[in-house]
Backbone as CSV, one residue per row, in Angstrom:
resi,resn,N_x,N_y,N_z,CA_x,CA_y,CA_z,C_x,C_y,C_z
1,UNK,-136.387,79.132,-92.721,-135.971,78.855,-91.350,-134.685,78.022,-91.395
2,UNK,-133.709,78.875,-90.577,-132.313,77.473,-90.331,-132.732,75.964,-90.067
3,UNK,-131.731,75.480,-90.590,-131.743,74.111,-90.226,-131.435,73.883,-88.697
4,UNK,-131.861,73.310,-88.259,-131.442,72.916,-86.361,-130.466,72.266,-86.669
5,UNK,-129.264,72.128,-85.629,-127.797,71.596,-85.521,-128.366,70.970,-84.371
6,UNK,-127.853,69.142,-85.030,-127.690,68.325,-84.208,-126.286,68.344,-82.940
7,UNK,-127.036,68.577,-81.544,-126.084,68.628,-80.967,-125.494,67.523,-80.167
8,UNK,-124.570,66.397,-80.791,-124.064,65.407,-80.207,-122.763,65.981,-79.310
9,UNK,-122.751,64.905,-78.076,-121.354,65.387,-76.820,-121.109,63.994,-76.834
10,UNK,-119.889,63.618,-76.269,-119.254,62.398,-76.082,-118.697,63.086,-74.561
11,UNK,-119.131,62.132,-73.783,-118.622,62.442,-72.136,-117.635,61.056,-72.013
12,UNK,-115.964,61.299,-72.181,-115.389,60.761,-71.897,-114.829,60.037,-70.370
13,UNK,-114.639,59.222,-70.003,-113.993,58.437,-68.528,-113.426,57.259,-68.846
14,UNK,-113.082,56.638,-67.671,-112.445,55.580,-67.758,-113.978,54.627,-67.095
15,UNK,-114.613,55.939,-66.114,-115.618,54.848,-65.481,-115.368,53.090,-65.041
16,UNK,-114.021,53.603,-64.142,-113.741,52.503,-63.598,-113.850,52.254,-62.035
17,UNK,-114.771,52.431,-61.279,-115.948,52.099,-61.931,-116.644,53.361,-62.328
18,UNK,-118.449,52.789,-62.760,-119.313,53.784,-62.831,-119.993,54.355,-61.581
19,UNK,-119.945,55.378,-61.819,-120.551,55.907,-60.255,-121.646,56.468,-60.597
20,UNK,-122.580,56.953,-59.487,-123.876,57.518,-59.514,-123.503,58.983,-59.936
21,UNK,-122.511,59.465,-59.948,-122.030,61.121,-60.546,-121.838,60.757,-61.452
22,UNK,-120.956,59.625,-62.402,-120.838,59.896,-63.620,-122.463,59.360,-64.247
23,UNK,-123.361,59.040,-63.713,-124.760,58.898,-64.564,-125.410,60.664,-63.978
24,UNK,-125.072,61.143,-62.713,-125.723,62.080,-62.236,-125.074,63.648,-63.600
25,UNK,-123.677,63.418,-64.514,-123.348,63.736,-65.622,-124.525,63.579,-67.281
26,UNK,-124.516,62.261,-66.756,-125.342,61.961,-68.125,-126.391,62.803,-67.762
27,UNK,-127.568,62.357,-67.271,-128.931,62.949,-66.757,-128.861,64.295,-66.933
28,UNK,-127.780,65.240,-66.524,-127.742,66.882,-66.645,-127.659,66.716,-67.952
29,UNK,-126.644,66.269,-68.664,-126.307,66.082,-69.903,-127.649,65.967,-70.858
30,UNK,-128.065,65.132,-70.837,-129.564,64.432,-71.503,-130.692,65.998,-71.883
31,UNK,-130.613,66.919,-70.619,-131.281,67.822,-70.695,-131.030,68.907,-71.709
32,UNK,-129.429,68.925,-71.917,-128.983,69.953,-72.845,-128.324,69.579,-74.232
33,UNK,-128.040,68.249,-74.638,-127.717,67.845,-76.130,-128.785,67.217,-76.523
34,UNK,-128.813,66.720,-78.104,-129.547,65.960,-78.281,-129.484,64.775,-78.194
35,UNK,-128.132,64.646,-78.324,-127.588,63.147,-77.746,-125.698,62.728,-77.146
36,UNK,-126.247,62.014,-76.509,-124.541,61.510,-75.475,-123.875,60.401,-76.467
37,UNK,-122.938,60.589,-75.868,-121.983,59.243,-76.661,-121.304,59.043,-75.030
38,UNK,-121.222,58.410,-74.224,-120.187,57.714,-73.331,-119.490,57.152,-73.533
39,UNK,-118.504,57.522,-73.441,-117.313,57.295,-73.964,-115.868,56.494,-73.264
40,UNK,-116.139,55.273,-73.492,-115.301,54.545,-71.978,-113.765,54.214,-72.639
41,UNK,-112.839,54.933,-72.058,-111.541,55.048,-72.551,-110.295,54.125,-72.202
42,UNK,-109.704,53.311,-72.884,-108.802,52.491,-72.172,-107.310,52.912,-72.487
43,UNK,-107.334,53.080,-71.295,-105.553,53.937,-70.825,-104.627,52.280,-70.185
44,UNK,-103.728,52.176,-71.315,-102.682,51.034,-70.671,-101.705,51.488,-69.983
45,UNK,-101.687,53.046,-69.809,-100.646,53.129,-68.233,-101.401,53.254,-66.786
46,UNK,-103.052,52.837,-67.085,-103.186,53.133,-65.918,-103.528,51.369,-65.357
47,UNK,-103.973,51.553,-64.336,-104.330,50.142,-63.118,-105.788,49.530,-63.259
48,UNK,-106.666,49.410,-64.125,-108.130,48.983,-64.038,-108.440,47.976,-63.229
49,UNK,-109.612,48.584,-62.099,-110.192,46.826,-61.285,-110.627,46.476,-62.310
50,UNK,-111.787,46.825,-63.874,-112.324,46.608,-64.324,-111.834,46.414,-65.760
51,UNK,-112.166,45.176,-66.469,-111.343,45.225,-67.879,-112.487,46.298,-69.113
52,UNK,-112.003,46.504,-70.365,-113.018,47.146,-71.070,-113.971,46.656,-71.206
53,UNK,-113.986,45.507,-71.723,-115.515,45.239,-71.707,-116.000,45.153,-70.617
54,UNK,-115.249,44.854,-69.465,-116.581,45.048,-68.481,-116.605,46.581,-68.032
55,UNK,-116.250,47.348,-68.383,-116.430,48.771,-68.021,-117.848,49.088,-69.210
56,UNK,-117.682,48.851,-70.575,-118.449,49.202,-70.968,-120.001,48.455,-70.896
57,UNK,-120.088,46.995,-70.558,-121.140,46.505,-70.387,-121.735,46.769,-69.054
58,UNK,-120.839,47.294,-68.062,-121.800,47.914,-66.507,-122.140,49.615,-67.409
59,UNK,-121.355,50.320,-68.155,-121.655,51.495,-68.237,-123.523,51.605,-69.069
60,UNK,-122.996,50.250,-69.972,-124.681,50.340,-71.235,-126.006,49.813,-69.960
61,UNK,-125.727,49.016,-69.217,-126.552,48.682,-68.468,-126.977,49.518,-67.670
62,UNK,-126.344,49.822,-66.981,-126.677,51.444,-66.276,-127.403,52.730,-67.009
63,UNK,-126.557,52.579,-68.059,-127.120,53.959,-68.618,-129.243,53.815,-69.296
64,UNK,-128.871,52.160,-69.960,-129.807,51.751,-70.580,-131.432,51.781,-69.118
65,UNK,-130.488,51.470,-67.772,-132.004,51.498,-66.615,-132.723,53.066,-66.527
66,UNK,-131.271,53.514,-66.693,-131.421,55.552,-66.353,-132.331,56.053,-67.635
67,UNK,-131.887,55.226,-68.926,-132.858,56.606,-69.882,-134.540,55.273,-69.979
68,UNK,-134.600,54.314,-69.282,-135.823,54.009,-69.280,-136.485,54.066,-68.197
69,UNK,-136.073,54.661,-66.819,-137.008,55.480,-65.706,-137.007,57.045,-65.834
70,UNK,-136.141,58.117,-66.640,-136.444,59.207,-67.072,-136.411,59.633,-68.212
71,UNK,-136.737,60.998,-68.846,-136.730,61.202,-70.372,-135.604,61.949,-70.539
72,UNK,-135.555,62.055,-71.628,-134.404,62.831,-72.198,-133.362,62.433,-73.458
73,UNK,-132.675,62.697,-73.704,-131.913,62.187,-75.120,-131.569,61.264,-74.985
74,UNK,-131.093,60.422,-76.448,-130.311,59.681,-76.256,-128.986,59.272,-76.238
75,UNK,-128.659,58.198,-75.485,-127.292,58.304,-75.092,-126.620,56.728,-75.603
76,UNK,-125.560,56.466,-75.806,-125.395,55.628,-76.499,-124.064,55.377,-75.659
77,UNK,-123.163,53.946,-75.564,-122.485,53.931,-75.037,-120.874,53.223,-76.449
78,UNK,-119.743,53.712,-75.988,-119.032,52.883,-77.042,-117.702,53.054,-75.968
79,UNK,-117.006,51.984,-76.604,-115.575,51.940,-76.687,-114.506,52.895,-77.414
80,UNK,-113.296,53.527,-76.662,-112.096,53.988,-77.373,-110.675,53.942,-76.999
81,UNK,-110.050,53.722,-77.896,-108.587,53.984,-77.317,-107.676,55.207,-78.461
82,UNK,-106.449,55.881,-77.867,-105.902,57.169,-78.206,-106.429,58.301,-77.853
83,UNK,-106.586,59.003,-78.524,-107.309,60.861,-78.301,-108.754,60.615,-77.885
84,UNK,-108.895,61.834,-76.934,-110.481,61.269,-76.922,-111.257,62.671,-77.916
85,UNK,-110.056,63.693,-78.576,-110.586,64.597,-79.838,-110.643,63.701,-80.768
86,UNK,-109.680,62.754,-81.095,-109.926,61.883,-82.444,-110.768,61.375,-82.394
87,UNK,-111.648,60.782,-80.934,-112.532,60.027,-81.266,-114.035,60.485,-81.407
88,UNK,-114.232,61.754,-80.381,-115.239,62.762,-80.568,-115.483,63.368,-82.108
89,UNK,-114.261,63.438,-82.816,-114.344,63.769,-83.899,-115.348,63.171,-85.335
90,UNK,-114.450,61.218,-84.595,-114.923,60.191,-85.405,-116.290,59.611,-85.416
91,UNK,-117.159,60.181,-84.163,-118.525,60.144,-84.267,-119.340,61.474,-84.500
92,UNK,-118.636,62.205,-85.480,-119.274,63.478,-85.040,-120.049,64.935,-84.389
93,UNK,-118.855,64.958,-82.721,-119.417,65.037,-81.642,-118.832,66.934,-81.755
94,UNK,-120.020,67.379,-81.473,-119.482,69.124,-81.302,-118.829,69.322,-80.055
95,UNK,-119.052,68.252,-79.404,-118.457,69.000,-77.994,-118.246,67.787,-77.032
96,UNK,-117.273,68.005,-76.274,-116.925,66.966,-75.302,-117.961,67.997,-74.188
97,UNK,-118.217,67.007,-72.853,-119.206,66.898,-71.696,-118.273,66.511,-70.539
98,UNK,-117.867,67.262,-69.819,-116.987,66.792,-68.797,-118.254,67.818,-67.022
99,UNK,-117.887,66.653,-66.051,-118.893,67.126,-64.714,-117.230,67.669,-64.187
100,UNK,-118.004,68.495,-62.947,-116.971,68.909,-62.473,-117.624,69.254,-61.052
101,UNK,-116.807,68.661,-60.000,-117.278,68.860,-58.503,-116.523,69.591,-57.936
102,UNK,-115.497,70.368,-58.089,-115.376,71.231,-57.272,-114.202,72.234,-58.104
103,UNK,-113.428,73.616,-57.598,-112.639,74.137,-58.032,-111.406,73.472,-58.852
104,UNK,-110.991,72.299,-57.876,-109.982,71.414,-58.261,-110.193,71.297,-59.487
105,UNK,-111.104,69.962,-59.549,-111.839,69.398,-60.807,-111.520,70.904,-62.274
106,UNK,-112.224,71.861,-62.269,-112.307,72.926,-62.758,-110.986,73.284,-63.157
107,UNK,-110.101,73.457,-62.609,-108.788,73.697,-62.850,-108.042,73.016,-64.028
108,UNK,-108.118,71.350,-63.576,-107.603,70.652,-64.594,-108.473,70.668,-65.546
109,UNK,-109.720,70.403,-65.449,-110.396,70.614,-66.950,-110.267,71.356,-67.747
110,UNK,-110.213,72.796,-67.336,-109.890,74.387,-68.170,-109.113,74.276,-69.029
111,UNK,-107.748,73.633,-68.171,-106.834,73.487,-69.154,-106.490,72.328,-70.395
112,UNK,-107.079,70.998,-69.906,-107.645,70.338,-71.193,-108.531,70.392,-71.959
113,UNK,-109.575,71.798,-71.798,-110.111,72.104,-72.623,-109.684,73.093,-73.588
114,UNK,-108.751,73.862,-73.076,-108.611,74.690,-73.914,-107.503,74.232,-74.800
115,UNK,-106.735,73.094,-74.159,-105.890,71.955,-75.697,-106.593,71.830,-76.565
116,UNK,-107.814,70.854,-76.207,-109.084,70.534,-76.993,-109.233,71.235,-78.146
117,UNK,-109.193,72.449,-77.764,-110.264,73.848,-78.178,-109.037,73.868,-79.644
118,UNK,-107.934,74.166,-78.929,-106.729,74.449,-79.737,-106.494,73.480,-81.139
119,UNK,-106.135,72.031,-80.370,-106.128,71.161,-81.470,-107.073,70.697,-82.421
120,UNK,-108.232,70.303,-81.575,-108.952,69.664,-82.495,-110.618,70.632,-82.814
121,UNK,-110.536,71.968,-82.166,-111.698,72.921,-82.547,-112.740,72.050,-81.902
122,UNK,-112.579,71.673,-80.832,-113.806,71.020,-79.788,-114.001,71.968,-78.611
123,UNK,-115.098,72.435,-78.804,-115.826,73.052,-76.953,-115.803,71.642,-76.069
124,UNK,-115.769,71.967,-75.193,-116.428,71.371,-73.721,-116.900,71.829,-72.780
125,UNK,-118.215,71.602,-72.529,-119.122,71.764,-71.896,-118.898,71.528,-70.758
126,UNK,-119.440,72.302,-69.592,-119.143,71.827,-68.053,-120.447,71.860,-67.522
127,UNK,-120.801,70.570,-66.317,-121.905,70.755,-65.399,-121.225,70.430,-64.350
128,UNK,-121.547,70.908,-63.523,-121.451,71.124,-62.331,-122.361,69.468,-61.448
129,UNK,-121.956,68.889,-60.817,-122.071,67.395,-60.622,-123.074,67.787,-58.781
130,UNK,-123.899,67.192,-59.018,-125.264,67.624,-57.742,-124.223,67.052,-56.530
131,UNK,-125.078,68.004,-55.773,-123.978,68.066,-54.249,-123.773,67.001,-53.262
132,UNK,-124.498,66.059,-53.635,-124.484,64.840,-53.011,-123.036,63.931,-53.442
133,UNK,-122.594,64.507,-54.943,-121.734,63.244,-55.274,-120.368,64.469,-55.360
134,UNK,-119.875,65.554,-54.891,-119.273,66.213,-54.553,-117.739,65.777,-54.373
135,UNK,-117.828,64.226,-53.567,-116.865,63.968,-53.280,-116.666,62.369,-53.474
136,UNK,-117.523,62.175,-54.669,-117.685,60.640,-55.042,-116.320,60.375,-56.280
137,UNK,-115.693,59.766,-56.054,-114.238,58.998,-57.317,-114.479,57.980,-57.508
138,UNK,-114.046,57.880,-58.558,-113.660,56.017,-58.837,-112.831,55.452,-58.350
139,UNK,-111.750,56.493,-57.573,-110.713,55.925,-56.709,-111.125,55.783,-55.357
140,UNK,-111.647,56.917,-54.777,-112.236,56.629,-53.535,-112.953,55.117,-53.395
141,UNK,-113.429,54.939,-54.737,-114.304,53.793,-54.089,-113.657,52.578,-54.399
142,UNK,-112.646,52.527,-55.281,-111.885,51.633,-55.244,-111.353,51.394,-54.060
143,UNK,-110.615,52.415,-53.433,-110.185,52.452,-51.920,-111.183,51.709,-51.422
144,UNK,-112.361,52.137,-50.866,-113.271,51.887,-50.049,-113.375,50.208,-50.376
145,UNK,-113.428,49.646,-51.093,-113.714,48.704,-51.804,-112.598,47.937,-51.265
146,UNK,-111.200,48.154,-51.328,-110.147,47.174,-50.892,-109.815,46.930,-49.210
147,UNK,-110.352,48.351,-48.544,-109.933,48.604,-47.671,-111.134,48.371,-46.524
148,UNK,-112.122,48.567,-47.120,-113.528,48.434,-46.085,-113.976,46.975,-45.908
149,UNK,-114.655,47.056,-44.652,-115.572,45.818,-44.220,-116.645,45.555,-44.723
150,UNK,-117.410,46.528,-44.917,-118.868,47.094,-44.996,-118.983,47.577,-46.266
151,UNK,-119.091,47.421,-47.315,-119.024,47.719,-48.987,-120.635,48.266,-49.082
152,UNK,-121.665,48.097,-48.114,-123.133,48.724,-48.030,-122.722,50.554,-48.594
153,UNK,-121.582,50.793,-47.779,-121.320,52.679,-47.197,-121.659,52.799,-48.746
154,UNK,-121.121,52.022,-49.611,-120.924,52.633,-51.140,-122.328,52.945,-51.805
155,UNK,-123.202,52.274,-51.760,-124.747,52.191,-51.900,-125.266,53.322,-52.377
156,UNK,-124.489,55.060,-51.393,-124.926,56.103,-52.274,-124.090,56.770,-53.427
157,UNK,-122.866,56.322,-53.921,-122.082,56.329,-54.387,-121.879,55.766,-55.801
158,UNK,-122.575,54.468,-56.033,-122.801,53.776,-56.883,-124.108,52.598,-57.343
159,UNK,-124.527,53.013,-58.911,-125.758,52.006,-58.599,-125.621,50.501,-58.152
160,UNK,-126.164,49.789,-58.018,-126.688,48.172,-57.270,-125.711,47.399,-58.258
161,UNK,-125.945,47.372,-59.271,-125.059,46.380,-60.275,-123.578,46.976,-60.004
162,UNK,-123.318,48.310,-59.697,-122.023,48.432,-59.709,-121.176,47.725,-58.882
163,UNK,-122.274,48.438,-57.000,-121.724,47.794,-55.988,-121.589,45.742,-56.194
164,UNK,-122.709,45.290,-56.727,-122.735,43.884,-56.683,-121.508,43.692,-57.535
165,UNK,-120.931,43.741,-58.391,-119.558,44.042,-59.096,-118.160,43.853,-58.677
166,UNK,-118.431,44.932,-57.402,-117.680,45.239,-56.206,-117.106,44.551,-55.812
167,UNK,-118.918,44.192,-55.079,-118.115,42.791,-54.073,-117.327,41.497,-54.632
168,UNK,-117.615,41.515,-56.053,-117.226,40.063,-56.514,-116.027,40.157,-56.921
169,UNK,-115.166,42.051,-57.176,-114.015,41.788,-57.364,-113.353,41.578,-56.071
170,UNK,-113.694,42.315,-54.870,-113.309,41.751,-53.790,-113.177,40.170,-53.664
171,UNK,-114.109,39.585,-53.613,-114.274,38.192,-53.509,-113.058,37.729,-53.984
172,UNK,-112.633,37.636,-55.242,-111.834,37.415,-56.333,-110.550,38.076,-55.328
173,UNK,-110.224,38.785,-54.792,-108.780,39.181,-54.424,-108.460,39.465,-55.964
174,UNK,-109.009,40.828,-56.656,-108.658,41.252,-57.507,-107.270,41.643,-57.361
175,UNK,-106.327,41.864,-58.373,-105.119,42.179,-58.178,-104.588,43.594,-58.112
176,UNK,-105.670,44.563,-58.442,-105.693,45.750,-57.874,-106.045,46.148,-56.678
177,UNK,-107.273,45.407,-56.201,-107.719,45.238,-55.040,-106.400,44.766,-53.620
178,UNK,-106.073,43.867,-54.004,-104.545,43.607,-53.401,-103.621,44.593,-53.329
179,UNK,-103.160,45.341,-54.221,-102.253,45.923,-54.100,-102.573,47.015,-53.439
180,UNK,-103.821,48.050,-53.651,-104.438,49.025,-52.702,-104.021,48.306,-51.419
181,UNK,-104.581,47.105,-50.309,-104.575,46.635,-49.648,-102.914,46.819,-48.889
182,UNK,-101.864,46.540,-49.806,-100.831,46.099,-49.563,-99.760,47.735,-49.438
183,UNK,-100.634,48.604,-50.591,-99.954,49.982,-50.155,-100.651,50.296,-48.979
184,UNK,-101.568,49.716,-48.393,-102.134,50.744,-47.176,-101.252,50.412,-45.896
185,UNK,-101.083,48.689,-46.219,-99.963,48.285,-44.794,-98.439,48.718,-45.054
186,UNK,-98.423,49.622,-46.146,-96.626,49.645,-46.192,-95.889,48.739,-46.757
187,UNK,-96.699,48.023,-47.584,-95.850,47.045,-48.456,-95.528,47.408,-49.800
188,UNK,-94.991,46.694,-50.458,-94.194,47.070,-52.103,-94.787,45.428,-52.637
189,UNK,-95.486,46.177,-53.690,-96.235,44.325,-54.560,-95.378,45.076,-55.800
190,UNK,-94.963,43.298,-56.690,-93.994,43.294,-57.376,-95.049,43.598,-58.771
């Protein structure tokens, strides 16, 4: 009898924040590898409310409540920076795990997958992200987050530790948080 092939995926993001779609990813995920790698990526051209470590310590916490109220594989959470093929590579991952909510989504993925495919001989896997979180971002809710009164709306959007998170970068007059704020009135922050 063949040997069974361990099937490890690394589902890359920035998960800044984590949202209830990118765990509503894992959970589909869980059903079809044998195990996840989450993969929290730090991009220095982009804007984070959230620094790495705290991206990755809301991501292990989260993930760690999700695989102990349902079953399924395991999932492990880490840090990376550069390629996210070099790094799929460097844990021995057959396949990147990317969700995808709508045509859009689909579009751009296709085509970074089939780089993927090209350079580094990685599949990626697609699920399709449950219809509730359809139109859930990490930007939207960043928005929502700088711009709203009521930070409750987010509640279906993101788990409890995320939103509590939230509010405290609000609190803080995070400096991303500000500047959202400041592009919405038409201003220029230096």
């Amino acid at each position: 009898m063949p040997e069974k092939t361990h099937h490890l995926v690394v589902y890359p993001g920035s998960f800044d924040p984590m949202t209830l779609g990118h765990l509503d990813v894992v959970s589909r995920g869980r059903q079809l590898f044998d195990e996840i790698v989450v993969a929290v990526g730090f991009n220095p051209g982009k804007s984070q409310l959230f620094t790495p470590d705290e991206r990755v310590e809301i991501a292990q916490l989260c993930i760690n409540e999700m695989c102990a109220s349902t079953p399924g594989a395991p999932v492990r959470v880490c840090a990376y920076r550069g390629l996210t093929v070099d790094f799929a590579r460097s844990v021995g991952a057959n396949a990147i795990l990317k969700g995808v909510r709508n045509l859009s989504d689909l579009q751009n993925e296709v085509q970074q997958a089939l780089t993927n495919r090209q350079v580094a001989g990685l599949e990626t896997a697609f699920v399709v992200s449950g219809q509730s979180f359809a139109y859930t971002s990490s930007s939207l809710i960043k928005q929502i987050t700088a711009l709203g009164e009521d930070l409750s709306v987010l509640q279906t959007m993101v788990p409890n530790l995320v939103l509590d998170r939230l509010r405290a970068k609000k609190a803080e007059h995070h400096p991303l948080i500000e500047a959202i704020r400041a592009s919405a009135r038409g201003e220029e922050q230096d």
